[in-house]
MARGUPA-378669 format. One record per residue (C-alpha): residue number from 1; residue in one letter; z, x, y. Coordinates in Angstrom, 3 decimals. Each point is the difference from the previous one (the first is absolute). Layout:
N
PT   seq   type          z          x          y
PT   NUM      A          Z          X          Y
...
This chain:
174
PT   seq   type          z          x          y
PT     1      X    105.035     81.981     89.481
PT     2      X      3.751      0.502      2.238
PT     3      X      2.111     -1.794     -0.392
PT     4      X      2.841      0.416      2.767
PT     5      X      3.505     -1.709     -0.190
PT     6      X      2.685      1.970      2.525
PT     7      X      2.732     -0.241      2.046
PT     8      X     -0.090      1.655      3.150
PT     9      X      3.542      0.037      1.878
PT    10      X     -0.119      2.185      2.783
PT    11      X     -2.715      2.071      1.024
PT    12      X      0.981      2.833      2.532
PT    13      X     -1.931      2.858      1.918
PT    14      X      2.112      2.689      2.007
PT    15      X     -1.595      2.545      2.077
PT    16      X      1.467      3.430     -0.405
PT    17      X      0.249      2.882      2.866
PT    18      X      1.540     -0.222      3.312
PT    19      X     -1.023     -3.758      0.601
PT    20      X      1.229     -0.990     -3.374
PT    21      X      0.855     -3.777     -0.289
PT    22      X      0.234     -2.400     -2.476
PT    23      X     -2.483     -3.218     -0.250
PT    24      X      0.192     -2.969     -2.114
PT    25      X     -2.938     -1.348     -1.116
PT    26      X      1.252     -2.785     -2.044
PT    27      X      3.780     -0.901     -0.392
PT    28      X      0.300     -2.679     -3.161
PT    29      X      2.967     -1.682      1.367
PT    30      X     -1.666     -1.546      2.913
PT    31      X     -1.503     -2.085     -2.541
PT    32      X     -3.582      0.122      1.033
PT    33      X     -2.697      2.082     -1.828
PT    34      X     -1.040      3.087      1.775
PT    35      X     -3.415     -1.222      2.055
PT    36      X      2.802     -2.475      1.249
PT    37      X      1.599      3.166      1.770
PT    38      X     -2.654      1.197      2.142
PT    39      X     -0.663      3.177     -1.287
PT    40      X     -2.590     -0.537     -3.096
PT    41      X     -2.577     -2.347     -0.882
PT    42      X     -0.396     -1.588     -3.327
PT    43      X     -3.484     -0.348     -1.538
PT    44      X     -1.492     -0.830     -3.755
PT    45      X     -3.079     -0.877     -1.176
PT    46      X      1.613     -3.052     -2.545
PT    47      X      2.149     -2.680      0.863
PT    48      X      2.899      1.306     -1.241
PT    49      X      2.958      0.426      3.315
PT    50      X      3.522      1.957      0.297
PT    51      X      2.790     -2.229     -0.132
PT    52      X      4.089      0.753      0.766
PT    53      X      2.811     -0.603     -1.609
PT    54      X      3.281      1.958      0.031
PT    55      X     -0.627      3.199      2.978
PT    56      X     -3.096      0.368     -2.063
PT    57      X     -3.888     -0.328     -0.043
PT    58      X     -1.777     -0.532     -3.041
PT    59      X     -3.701     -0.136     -0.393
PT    60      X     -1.556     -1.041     -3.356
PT    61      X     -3.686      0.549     -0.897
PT    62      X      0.631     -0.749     -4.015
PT    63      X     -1.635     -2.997      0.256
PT    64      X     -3.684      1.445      1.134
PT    65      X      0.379      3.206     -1.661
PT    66      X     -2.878      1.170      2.216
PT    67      X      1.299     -0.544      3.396
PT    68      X      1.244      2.574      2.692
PT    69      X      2.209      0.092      2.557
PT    70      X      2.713      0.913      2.317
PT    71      X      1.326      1.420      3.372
PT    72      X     -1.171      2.003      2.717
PT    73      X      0.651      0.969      3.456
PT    74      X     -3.720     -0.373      1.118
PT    75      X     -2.439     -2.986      0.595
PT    76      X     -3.189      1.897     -1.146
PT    77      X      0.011      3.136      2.789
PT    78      X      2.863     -1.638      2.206
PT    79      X      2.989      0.531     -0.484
PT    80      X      2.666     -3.379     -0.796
PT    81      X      2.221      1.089      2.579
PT    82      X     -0.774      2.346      2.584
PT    83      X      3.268      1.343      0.211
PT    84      X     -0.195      1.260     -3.340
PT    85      X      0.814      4.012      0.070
PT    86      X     -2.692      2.043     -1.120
PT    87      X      0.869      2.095     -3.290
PT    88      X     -0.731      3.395      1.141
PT    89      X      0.104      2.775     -2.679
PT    90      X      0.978      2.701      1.962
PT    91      X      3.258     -1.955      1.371
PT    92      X      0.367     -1.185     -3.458
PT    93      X      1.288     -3.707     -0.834
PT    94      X      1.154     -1.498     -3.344
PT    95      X     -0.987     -3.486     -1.508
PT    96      X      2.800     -1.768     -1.712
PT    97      X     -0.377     -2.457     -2.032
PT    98      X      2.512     -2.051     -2.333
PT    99      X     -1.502     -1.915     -2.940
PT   100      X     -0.061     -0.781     -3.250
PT   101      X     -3.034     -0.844     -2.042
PT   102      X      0.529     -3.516     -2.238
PT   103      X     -3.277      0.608     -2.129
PT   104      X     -3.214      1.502      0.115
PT   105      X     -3.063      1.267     -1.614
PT   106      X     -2.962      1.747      0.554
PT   107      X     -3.623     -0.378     -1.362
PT   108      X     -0.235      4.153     -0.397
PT   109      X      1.932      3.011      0.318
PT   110      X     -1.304      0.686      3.533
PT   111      X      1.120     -3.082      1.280
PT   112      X      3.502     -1.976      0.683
PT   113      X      1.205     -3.076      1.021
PT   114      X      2.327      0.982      2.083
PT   115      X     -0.901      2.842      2.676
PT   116      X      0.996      1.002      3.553
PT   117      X     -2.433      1.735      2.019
PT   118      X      0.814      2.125      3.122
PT   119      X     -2.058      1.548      2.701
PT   120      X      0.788      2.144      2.685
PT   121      X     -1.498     -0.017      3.890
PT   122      X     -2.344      2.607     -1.446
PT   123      X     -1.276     -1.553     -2.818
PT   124      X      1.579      1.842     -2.627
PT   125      X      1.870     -2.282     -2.575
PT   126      X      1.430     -0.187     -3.252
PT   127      X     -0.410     -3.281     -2.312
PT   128      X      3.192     -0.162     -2.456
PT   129      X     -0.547     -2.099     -3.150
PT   130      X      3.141     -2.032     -1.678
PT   131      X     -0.308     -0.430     -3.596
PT   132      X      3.046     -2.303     -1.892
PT   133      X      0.962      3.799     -1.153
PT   134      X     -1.892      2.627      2.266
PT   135      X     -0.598      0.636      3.488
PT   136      X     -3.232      2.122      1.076
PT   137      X     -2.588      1.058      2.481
PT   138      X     -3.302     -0.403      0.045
PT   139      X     -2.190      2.927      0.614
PT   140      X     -3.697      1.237      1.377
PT   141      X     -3.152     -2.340      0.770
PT   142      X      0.063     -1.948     -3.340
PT   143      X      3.795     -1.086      0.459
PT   144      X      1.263      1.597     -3.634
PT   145      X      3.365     -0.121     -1.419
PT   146      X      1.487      2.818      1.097
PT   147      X      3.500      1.745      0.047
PT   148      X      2.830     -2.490     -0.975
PT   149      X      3.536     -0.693     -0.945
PT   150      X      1.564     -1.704     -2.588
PT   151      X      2.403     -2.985      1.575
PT   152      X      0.569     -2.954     -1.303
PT   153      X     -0.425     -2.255      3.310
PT   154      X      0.446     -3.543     -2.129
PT   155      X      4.097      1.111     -0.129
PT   156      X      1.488     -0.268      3.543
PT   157      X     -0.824     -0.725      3.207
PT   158      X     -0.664      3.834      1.303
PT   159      X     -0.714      1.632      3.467
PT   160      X     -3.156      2.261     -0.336
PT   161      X     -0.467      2.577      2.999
PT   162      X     -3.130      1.465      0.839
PT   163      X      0.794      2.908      1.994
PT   164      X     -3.091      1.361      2.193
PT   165      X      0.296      3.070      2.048
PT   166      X     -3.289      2.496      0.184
PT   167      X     -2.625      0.246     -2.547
PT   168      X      2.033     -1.297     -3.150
PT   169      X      1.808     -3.249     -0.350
PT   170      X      3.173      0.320     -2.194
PT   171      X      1.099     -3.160     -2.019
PT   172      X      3.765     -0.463     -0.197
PT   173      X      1.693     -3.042     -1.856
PT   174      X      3.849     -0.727      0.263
C-alpha cells in the first residue's frame, strides 16, 4: 500500500561542464502544475490528480492507498519535450528538487511513498526513497532498502540535490 501526499515546489535540472545552464522544469508560482509547463507528463493508475495552491503542487494518493503516480519527462520511449537536454554522466548534471513531504507510508521496508527516480542517457539511474524521517536508495535487481540518511523531510520545505558526475551519484541536501 503508498500512500503519497507531497508538495513539490520547484523542480530544477542544471547541466554541469562547459555548456552548463540552468533549466526549470516546474516553477510553482506560475500557478499551474508541472505537465502544465511542458516539460513532464503526469500519469497514475487511480483517479486521484495534482492540484495548486500557493507556488505549490500537491498530489494526494491517501485516499486509494494503492495507487501510483507522478511526473516524467517521457511519453513511454518519447520524450515530453524534445528539447529536453540529455543527462549525460560524463558532463555531469544535478537534479534539484524542493519539497516537503505532508504524510506518507509504506506497506514494507523496501518500499516508500514518496520516491524520485532518475536516469541518465545511458541508462544508469538511481531511485531515492523519502520516508517522513529517512531518505534512501534503492539497490540491485530486487530494489532493497539500501544506504540511507536520517532527515526528517515532514519539517520544512527543503531543496534536495542529486549531484551526478561519472560512475557515482552523490546526494547533497541544503
Amino acid at each position: 500500500m503508498r500512500s503519497r501526499l507531497f508538495v513539490l515546489t520547484t523542480l530544477l535540472i542544471t547541466l554541469l561542464g562547459s555548456r552548463a545552464h540552468a533549466l526549470d522544469l516546474y516553477n510553482g508560482a506560475l500557478g499551474t502544475t508541472p505537465d502544465q509547463q511542458g516539460w513532464l507528463k503526469f500519469n497514475t493508475d487511480g483517479a486521484s490528480t495534482p492540484t495548486t495552491a500557493g507556488n505549490k503542487t500537491t498530489f494526494d494518493t491517501s485516499a486509494a492507498q494503492s495507487e501510483r503516480g507522478g511526473f516524467s519527462n517521457y511519453n513511454l520511449i518519447f520524450p515530453v519535450n524534445v528539447a529536453f537536454p540529455p543527462l549525460d554522466r560524463a558532463t555531469g548534471y544535478t537534479v534539484s528538487l524542493d519539497m516537503k513531504v505532508l504524510a506518507e507510508s509504506h506497506s514494507s521496508n523496501n518500499r516508500s511513498g514518496v520516491g524520485l527516480i532518475v536516469l541518465s542517457s545511458d541508462l544508469f539511474g538511481i531511485e531515492l526513497e523519502f520516508w517522513s524521517n529517512e531518505i534512501w536508495v534503492q539497490s540491485g535487481a530486487d530494489f532493497l532498502h539500501a544506504e540511507g540518511a536520517a532527515v526528517n523531510t515532514t519539517s520544512a520545505n527543503t531543496t534536495y540535490d542529486l549531484v551526478v558526475h561519472g560512475s557515482k551519484p552523490k546526494n547533497k541536501m541544503q
